[in-house]
CHARMM-style PDB file with segment names, atoms N, HN, CA, C and O in Angstrom:
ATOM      1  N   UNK     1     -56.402 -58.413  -1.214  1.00  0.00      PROA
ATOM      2  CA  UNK     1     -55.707 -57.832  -0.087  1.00  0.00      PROA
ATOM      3  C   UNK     1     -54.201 -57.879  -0.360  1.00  0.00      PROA
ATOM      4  O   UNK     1     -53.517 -58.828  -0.745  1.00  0.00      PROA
ATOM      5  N   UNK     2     -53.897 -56.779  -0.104  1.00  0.00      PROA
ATOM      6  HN  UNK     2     -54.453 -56.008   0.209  1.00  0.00      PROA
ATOM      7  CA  UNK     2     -52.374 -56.944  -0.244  1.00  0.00      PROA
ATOM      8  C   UNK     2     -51.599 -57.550   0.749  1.00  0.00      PROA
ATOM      9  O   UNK     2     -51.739 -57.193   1.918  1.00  0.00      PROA
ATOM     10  N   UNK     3     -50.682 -58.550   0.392  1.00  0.00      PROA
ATOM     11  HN  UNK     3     -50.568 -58.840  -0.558  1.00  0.00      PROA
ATOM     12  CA  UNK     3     -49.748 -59.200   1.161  1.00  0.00      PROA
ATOM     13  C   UNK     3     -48.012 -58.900   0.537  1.00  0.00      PROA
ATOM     14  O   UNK     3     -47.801 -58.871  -0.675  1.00  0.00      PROA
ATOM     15  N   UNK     4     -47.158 -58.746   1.316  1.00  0.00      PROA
ATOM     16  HN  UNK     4     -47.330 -58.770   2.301  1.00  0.00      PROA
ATOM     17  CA  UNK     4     -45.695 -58.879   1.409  1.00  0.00      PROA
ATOM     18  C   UNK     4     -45.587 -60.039   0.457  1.00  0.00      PROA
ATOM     19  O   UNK     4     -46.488 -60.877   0.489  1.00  0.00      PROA
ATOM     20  N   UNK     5     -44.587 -60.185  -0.387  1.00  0.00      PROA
ATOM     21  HN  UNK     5     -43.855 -59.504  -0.413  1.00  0.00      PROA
ATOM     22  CA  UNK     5     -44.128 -61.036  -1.267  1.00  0.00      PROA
ATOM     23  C   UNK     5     -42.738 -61.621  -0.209  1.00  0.00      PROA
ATOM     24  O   UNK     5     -42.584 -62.754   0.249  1.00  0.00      PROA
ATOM     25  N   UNK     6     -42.183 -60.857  -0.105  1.00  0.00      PROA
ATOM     26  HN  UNK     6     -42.308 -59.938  -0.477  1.00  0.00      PROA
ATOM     27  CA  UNK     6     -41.113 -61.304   0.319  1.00  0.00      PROA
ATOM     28  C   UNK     6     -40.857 -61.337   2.047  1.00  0.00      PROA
ATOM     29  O   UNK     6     -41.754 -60.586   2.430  1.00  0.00      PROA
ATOM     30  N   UNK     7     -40.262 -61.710   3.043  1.00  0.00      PROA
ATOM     31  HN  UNK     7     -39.533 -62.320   2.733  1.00  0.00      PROA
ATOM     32  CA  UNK     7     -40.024 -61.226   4.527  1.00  0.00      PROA
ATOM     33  C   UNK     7     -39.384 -60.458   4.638  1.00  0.00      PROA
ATOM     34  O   UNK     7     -38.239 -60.910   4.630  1.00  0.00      PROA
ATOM     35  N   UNK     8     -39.394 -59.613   4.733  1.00  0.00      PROA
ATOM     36  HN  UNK     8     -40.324 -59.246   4.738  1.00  0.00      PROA
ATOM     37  CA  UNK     8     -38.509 -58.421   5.660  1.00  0.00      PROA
ATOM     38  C   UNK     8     -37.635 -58.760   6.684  1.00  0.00      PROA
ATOM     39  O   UNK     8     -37.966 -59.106   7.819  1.00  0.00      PROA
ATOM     40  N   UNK     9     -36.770 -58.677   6.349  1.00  0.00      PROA
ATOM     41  HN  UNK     9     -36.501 -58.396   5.428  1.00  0.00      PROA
ATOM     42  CA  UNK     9     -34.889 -58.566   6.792  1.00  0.00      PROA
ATOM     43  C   UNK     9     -35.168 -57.980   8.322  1.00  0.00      PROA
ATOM     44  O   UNK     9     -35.994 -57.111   8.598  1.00  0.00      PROA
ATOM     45  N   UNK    10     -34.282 -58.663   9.253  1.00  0.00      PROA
ATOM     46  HN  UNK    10     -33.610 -59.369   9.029  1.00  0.00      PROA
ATOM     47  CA  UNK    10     -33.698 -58.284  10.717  1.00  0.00      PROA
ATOM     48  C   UNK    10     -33.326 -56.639  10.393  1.00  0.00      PROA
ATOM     49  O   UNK    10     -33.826 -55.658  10.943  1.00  0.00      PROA
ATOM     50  N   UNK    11     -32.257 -56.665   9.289  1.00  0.00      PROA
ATOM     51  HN  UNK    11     -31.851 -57.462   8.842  1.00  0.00      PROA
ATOM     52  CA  UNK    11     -31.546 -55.856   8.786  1.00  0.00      PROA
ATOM     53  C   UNK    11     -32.469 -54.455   8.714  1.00  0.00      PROA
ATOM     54  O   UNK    11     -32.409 -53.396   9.339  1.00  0.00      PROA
ATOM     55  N   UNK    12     -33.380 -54.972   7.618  1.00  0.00      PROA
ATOM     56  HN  UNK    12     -33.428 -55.832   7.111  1.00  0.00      PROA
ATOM     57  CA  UNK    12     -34.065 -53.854   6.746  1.00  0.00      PROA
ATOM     58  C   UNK    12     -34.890 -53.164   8.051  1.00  0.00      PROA
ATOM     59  O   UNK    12     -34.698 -51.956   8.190  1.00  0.00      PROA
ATOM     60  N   UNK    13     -35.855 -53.869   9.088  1.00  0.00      PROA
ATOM     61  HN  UNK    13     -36.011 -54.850   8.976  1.00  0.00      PROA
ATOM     62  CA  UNK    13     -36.309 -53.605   9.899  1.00  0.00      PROA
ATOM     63  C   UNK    13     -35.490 -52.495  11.211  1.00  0.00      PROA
ATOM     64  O   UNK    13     -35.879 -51.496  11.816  1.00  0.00      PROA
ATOM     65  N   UNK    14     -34.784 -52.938  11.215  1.00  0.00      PROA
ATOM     66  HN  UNK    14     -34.468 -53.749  10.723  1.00  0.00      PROA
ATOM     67  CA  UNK    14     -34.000 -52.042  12.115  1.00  0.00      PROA
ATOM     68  C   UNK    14     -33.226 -51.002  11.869  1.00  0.00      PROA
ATOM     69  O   UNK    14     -32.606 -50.385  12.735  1.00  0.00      PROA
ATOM     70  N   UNK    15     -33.227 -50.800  10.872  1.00  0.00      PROA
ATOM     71  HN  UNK    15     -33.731 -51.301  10.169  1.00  0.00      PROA
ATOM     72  CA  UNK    15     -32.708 -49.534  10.003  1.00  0.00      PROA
ATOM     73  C   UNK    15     -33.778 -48.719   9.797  1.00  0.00      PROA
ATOM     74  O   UNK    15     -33.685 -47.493   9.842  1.00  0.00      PROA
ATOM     75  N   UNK    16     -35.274 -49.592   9.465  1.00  0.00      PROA
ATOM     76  HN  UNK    16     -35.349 -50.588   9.428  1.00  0.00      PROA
ATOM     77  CA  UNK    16     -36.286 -48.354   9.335  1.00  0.00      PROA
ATOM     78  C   UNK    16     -36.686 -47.793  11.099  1.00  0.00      PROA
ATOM     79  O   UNK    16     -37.160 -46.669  11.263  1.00  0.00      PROA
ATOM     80  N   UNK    17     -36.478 -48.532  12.048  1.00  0.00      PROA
ATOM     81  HN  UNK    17     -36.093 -49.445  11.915  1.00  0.00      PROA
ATOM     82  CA  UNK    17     -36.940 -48.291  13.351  1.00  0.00      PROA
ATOM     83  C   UNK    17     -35.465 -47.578  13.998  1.00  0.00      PROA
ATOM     84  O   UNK    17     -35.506 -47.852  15.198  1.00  0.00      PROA
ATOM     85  N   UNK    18     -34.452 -46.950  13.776  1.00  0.00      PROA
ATOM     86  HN  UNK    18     -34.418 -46.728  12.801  1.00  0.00      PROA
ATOM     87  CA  UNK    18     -33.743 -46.412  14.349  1.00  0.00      PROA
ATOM     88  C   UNK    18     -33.887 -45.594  14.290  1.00  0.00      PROA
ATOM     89  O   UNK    18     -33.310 -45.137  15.277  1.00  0.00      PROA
ATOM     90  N   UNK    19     -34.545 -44.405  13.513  1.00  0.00      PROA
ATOM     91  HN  UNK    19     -35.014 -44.776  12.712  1.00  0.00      PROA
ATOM     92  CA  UNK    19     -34.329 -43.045  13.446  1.00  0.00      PROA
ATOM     93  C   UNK    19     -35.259 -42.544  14.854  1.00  0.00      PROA
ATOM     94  O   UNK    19     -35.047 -41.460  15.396  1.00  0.00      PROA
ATOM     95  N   UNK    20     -36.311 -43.516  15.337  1.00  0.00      PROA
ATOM     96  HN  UNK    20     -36.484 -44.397  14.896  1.00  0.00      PROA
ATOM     97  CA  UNK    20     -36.678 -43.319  16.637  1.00  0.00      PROA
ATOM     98  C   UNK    20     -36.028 -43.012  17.647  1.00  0.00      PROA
ATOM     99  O   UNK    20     -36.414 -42.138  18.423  1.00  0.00      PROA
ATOM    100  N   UNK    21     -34.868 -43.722  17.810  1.00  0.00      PROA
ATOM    101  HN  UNK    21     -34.554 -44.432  17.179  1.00  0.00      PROA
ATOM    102  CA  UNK    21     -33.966 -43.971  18.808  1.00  0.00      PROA
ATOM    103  C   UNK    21     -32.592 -43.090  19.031  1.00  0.00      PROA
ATOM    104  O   UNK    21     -31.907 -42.912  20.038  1.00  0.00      PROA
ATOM    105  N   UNK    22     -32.480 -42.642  17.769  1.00  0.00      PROA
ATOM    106  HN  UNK    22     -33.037 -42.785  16.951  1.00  0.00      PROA
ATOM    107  CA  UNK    22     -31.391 -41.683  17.928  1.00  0.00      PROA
ATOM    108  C   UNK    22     -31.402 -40.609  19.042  1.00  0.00      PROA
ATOM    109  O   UNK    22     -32.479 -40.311  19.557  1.00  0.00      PROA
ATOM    110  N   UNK    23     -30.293 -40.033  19.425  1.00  0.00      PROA
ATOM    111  HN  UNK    23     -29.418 -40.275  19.006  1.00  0.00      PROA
ATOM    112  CA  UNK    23     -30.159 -38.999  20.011  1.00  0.00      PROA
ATOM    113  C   UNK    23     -31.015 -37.479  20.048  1.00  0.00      PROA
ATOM    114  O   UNK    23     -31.717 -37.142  19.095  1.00  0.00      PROA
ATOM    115  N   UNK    24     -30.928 -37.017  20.710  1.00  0.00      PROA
ATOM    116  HN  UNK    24     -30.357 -37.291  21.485  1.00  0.00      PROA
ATOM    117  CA  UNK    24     -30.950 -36.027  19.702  1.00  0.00      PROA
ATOM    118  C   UNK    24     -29.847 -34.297  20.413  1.00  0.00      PROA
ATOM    119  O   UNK    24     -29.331 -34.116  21.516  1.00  0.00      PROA
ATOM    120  N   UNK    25     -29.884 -33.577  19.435  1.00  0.00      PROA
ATOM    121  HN  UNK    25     -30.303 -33.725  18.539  1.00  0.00      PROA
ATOM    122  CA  UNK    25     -28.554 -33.429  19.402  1.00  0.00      PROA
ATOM    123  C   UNK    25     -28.939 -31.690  19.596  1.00  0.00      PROA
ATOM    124  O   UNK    25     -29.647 -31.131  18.759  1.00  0.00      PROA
ATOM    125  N   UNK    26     -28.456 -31.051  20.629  1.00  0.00      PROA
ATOM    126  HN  UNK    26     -27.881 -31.505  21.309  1.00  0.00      PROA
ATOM    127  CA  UNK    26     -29.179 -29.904  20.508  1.00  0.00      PROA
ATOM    128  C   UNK    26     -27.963 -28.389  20.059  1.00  0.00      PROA
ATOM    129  O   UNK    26     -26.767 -28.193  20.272  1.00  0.00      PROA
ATOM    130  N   UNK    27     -28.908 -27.698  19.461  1.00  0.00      PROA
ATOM    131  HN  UNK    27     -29.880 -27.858  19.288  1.00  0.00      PROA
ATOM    132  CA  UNK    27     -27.557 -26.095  18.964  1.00  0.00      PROA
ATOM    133  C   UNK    27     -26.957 -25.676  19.696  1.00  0.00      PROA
ATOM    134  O   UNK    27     -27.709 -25.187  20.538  1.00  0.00      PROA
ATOM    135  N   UNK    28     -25.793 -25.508  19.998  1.00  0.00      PROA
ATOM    136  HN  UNK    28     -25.182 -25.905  19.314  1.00  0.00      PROA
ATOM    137  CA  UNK    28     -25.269 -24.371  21.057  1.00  0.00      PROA
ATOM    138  C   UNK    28     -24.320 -23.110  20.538  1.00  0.00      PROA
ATOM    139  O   UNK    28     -23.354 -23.431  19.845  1.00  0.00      PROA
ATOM    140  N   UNK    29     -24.435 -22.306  20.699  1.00  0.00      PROA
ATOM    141  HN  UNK    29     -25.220 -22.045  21.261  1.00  0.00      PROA
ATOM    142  CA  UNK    29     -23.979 -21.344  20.257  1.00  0.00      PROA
ATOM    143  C   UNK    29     -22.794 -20.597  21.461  1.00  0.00      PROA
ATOM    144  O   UNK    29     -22.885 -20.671  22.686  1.00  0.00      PROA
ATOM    145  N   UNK    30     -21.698 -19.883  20.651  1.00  0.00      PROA
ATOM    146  HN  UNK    30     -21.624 -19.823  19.655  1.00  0.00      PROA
ATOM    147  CA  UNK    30     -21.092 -19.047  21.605  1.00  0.00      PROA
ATOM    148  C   UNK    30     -21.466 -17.977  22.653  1.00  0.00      PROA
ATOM    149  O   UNK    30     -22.406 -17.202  22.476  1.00  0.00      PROA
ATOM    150  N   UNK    31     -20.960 -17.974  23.367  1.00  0.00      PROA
ATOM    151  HN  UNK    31     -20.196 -18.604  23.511  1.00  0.00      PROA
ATOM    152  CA  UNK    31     -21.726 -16.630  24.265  1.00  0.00      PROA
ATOM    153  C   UNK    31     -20.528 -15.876  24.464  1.00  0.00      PROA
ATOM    154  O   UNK    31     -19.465 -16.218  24.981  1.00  0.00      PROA
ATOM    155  N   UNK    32     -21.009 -14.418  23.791  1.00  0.00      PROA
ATOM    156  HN  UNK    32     -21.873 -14.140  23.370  1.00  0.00      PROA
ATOM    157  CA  UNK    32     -20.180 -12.847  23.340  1.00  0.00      PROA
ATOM    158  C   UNK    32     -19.396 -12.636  24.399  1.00  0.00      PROA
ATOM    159  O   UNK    32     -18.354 -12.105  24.014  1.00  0.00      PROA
ATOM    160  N   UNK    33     -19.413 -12.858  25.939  1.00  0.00      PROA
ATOM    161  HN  UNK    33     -20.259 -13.289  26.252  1.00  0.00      PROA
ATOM    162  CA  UNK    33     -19.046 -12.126  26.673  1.00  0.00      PROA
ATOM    163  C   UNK    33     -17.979 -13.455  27.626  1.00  0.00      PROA
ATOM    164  O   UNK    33     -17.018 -12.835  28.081  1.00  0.00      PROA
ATOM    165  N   UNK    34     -17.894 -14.714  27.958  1.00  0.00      PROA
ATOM    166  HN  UNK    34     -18.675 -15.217  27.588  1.00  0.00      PROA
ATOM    167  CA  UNK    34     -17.447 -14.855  27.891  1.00  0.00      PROA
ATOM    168  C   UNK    34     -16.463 -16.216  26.685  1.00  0.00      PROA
ATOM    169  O   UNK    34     -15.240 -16.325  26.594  1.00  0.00      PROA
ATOM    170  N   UNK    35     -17.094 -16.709  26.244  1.00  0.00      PROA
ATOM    171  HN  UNK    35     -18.087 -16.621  26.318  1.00  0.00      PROA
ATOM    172  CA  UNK    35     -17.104 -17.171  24.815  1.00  0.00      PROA
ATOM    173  C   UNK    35     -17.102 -19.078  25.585  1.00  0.00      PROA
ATOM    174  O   UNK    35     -16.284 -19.883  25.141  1.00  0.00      PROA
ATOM    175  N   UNK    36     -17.910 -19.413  26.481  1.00  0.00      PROA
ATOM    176  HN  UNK    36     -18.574 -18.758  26.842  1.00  0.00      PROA
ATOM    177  CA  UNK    36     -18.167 -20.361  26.430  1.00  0.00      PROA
ATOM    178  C   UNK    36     -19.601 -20.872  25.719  1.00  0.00      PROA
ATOM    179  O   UNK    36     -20.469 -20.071  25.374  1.00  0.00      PROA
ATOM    180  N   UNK    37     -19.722 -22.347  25.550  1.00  0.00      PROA
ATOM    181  HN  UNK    37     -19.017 -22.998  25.831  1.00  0.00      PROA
ATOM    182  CA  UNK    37     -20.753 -22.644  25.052  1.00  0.00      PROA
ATOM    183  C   UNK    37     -22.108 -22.411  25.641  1.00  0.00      PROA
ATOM    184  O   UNK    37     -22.243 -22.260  26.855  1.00  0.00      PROA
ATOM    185  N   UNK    38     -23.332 -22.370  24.624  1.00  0.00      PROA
ATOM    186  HN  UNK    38     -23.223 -22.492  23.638  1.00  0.00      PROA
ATOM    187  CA  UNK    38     -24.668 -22.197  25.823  1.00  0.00      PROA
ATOM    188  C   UNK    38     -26.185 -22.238  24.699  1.00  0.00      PROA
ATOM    189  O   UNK    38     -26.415 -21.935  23.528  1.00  0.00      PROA
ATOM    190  N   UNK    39     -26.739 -22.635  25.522  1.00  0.00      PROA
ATOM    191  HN  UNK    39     -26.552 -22.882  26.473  1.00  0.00      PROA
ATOM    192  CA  UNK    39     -28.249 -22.920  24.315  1.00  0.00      PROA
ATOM    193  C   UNK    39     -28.498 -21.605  23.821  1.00  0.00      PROA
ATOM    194  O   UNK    39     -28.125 -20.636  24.482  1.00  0.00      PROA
ATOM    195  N   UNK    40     -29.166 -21.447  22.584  1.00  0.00      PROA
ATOM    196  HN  UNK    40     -29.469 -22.234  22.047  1.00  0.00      PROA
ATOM    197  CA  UNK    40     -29.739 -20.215  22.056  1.00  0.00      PROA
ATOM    198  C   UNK    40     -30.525 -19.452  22.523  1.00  0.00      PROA
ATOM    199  O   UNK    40     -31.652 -19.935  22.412  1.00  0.00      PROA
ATOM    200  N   UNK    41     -30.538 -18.353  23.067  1.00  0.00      PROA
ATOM    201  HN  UNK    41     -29.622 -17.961  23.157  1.00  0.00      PROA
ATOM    202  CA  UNK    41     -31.818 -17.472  23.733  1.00  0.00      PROA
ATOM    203  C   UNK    41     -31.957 -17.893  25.010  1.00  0.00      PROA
ATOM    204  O   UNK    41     -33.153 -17.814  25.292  1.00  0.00      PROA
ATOM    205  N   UNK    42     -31.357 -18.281  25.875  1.00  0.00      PROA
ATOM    206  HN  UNK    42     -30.386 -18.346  25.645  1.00  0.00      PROA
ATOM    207  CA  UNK    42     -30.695 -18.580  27.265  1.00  0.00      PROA
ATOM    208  C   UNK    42     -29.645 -17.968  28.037  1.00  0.00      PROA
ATOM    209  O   UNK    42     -28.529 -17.799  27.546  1.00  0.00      PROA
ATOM    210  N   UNK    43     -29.986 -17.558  29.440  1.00  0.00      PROA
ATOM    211  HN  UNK    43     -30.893 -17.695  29.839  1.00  0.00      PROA
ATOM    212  CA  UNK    43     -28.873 -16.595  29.824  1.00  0.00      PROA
ATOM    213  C   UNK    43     -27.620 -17.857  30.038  1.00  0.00      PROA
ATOM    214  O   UNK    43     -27.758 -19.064  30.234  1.00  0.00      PROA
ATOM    215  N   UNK    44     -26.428 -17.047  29.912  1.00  0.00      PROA
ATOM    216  HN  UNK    44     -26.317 -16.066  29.753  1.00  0.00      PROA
ATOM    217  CA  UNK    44     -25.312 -17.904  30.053  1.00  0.00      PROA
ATOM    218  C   UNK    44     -25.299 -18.117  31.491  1.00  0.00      PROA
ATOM    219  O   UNK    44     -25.504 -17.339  32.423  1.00  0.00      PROA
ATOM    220  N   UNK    45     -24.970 -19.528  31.449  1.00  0.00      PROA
ATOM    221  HN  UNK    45     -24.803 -20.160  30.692  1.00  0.00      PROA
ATOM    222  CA  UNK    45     -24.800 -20.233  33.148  1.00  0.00      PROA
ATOM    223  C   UNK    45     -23.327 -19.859  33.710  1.00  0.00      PROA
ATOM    224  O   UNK    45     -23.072 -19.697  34.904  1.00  0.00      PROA
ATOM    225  N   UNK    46     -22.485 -19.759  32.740  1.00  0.00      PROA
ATOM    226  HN  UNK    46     -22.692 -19.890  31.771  1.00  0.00      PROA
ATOM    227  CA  UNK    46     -21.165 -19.063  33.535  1.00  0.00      PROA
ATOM    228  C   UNK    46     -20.797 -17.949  33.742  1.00  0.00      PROA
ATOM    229  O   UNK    46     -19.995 -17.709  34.645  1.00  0.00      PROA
ATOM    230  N   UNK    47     -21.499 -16.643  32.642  1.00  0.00      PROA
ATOM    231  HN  UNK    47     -22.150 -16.838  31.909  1.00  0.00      PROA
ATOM    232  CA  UNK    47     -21.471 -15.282  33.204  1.00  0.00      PROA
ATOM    233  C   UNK    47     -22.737 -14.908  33.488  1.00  0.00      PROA
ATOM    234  O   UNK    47     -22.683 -13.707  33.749  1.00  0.00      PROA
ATOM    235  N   UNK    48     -23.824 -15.289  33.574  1.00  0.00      PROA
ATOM    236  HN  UNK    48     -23.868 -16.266  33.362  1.00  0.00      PROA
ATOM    237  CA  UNK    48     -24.760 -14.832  33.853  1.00  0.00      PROA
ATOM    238  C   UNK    48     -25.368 -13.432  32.815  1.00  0.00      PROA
ATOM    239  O   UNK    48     -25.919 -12.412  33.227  1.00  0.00      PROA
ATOM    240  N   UNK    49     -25.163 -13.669  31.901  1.00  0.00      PROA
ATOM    241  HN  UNK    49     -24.715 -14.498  31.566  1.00  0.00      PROA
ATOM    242  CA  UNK    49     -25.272 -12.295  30.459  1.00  0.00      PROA
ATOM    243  C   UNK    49     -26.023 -13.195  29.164  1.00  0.00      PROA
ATOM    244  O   UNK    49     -25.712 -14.289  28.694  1.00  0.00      PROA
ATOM    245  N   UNK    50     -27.381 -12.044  28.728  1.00  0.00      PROA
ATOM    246  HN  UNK    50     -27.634 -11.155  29.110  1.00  0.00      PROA
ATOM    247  CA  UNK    50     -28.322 -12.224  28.052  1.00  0.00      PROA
ATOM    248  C   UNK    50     -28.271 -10.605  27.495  1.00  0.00      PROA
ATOM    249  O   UNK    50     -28.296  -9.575  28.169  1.00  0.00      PROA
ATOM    250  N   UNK    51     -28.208 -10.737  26.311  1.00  0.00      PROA
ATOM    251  HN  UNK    51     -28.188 -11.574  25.763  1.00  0.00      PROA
ATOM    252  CA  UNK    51     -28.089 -10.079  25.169  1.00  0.00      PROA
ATOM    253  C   UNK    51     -27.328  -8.567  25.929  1.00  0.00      PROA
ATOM    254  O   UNK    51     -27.455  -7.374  25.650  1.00  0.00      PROA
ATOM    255  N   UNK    52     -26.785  -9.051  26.636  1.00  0.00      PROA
ATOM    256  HN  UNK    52     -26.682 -10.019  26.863  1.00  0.00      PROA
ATOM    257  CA  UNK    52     -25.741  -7.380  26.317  1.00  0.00      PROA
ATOM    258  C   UNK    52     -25.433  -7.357  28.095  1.00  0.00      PROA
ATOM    259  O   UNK    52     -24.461  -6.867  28.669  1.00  0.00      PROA
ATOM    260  N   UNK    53     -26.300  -7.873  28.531  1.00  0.00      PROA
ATOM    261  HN  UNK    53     -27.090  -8.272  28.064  1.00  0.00      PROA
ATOM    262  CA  UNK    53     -26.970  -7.528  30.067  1.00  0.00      PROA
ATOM    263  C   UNK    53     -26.708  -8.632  31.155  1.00  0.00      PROA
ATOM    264  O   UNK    53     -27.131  -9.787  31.200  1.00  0.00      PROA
ATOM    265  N   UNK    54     -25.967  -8.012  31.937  1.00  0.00      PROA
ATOM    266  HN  UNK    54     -25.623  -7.073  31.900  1.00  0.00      PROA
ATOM    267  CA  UNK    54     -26.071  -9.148  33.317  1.00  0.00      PROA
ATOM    268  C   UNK    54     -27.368  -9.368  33.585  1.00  0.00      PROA
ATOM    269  O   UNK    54     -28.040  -8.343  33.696  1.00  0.00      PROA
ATOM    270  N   UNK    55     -28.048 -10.617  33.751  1.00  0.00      PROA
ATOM    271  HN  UNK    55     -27.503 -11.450  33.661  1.00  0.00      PROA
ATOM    272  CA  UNK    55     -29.511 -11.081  34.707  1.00  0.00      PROA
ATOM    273  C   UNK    55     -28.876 -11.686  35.503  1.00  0.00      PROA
ATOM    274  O   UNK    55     -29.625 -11.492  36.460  1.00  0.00      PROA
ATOM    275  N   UNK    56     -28.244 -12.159  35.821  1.00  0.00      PROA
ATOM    276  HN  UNK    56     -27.636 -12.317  35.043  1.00  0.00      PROA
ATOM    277  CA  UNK    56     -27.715 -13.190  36.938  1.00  0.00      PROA
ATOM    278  C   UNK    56     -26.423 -12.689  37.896  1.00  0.00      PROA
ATOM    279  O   UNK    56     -25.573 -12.294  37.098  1.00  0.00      PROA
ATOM    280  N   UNK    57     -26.078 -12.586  38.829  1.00  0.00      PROA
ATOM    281  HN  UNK    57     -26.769 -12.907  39.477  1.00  0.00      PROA
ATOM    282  CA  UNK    57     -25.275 -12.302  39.723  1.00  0.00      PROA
ATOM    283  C   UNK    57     -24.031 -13.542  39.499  1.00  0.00      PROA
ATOM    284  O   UNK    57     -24.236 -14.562  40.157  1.00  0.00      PROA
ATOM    285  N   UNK    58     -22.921 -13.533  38.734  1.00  0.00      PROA
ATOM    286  HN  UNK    58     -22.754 -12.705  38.200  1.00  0.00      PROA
ATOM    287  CA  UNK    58     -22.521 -14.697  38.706  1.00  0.00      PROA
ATOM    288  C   UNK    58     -20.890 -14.753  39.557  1.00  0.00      PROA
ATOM    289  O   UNK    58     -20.228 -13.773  39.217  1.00  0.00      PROA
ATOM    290  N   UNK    59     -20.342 -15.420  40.286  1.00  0.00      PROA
ATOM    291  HN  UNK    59     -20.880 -16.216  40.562  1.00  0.00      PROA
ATOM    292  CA  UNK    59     -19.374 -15.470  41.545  1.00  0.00      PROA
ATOM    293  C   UNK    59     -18.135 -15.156  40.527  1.00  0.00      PROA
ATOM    294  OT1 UNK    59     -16.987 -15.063  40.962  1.00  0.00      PROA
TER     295      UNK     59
END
């Protein structure tokens, strides 16, 4: 049966278990019309414009 030779590090351990924990970090892209930020393939929340086109009535 295989056994560990050595103990495994506080260190080593928590370096392999962080990539769980990270963030995560999402794309945002410009939006053409008025050039604030906004998720990909989502109408913009400040002009209300999806690919060329008002959908949203925006104040």
């Amino acid at each position: 049966m295989a056994v560990p030779k050595r103990k495994t590090s506080k260190q080593r351990r928590d370096k392999r278990r962080a990539s769980s924990y990270r963030l995560k970090t999402y794309a945002t892209v410009v939006c053409p019309q008025c050039g604030q930020p906004k998720l990909p393939h989502r109408v913009c929340p400040n002009c209300g414009y999806y690919d060329g086109k008002e959908v949203i009535a925006a104040e």
